[in-house]
Backbone as CSV, one residue per row, in Angstrom:
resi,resn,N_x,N_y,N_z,CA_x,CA_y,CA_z,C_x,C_y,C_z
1,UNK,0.847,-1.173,0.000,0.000,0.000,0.000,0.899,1.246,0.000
2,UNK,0.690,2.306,-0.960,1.426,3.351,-1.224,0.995,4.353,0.280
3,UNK,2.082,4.753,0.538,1.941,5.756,1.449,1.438,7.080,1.172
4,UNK,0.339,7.630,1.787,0.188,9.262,0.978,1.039,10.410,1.616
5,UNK,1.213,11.071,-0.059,1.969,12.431,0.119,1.042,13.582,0.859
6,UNK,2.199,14.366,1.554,2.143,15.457,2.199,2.282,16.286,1.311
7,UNK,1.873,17.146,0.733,2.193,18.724,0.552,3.434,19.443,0.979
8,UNK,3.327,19.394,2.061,4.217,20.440,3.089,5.669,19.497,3.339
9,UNK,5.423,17.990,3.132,6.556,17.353,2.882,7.118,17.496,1.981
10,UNK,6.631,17.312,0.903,6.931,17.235,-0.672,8.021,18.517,-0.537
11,UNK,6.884,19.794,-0.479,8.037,21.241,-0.374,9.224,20.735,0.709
12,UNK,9.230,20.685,1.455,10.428,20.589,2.706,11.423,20.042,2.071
13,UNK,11.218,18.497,1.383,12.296,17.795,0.622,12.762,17.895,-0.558
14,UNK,12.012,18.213,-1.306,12.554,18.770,-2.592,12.468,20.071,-3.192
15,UNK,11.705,21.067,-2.630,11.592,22.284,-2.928,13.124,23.167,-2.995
16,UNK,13.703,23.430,-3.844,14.897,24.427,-3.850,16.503,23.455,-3.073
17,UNK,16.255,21.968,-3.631,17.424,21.280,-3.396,18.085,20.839,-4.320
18,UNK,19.185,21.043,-4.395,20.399,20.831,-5.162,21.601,19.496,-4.796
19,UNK,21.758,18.736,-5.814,22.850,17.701,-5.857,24.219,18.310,-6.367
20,UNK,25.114,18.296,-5.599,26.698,18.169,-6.243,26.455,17.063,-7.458
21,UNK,27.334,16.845,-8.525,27.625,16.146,-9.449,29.034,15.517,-8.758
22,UNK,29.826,15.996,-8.590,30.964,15.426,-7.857,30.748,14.477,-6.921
23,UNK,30.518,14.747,-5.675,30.602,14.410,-4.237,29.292,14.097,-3.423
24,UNK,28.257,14.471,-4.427,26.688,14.066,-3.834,26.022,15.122,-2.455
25,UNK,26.798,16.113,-2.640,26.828,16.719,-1.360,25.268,17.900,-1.878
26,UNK,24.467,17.820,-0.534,23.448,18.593,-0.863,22.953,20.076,-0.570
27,UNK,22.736,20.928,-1.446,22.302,22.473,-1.499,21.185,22.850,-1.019
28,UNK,20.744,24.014,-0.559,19.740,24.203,-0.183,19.672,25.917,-0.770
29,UNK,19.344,26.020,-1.801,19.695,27.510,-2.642,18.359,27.794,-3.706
30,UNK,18.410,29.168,-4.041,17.652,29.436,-5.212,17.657,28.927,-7.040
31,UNK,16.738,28.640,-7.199,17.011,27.945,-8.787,17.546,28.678,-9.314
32,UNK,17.206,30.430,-9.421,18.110,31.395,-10.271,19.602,31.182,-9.545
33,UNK,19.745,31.493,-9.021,21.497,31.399,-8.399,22.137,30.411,-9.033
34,UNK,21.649,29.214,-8.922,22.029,27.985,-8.962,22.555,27.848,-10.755
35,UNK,21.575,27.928,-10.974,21.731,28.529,-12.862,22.429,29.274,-13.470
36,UNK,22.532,30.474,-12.437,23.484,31.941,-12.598,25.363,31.030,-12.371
37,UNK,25.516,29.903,-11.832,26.592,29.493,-10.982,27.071,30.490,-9.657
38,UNK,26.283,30.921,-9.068,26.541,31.729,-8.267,26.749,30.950,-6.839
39,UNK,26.424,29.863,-6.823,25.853,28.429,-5.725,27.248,27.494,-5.983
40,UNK,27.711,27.232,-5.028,28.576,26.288,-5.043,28.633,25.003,-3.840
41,UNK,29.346,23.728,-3.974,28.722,22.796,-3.092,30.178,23.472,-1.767
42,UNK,28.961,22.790,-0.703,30.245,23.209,0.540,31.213,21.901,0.675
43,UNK,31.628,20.909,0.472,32.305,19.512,0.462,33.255,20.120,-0.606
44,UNK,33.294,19.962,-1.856,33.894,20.075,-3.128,34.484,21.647,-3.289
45,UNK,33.782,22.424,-3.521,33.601,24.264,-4.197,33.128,23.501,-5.712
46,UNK,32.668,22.111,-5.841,32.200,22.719,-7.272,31.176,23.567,-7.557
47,UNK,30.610,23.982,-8.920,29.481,24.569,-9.345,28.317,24.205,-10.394
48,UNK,29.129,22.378,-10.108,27.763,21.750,-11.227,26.863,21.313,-9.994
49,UNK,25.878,21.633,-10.142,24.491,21.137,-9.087,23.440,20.900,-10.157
50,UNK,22.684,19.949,-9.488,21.795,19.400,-10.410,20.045,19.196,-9.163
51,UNK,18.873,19.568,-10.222,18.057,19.515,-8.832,18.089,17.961,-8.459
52,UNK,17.343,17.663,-7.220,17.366,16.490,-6.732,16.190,15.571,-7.474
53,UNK,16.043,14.515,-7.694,15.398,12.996,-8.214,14.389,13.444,-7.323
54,UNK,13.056,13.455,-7.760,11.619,13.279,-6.696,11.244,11.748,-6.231
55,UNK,11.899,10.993,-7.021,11.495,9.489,-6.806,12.665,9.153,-7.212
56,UNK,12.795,7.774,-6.169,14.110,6.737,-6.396,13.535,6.090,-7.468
57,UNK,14.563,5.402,-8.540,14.190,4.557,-9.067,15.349,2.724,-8.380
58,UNK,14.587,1.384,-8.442,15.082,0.878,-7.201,15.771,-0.129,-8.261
């Protein structure tokens, strides 16, 4: 049985989160910034971020 979504979860976890490409390390920034490269990961200093997967695939 599928578990039901929250709303207010949904935003909390994926709303305005960012993946390192490098190091997997996670952002918590604006989409414009992020785009602009203005956002960098704190683990690495890279500046490729990618948004986060809404669903695992298993």
């Amino acid at each position: 049985m599928p578990k039901q979504k929250f709303p207010e979860a949904e935003a909390r976890l994926f709303s305005r989160v960012f993946i390192c490409m490098k190091c997997g390390g996670r952002v918590k920034a604006s989409p414009a910034k992020v785009k602009a490269r203005k956002i960098n990961c704190r683990k690495c200093k890279s500046k490729q971020l990618r948004a986060i997967h809404k669903d695992r695939k298993v």
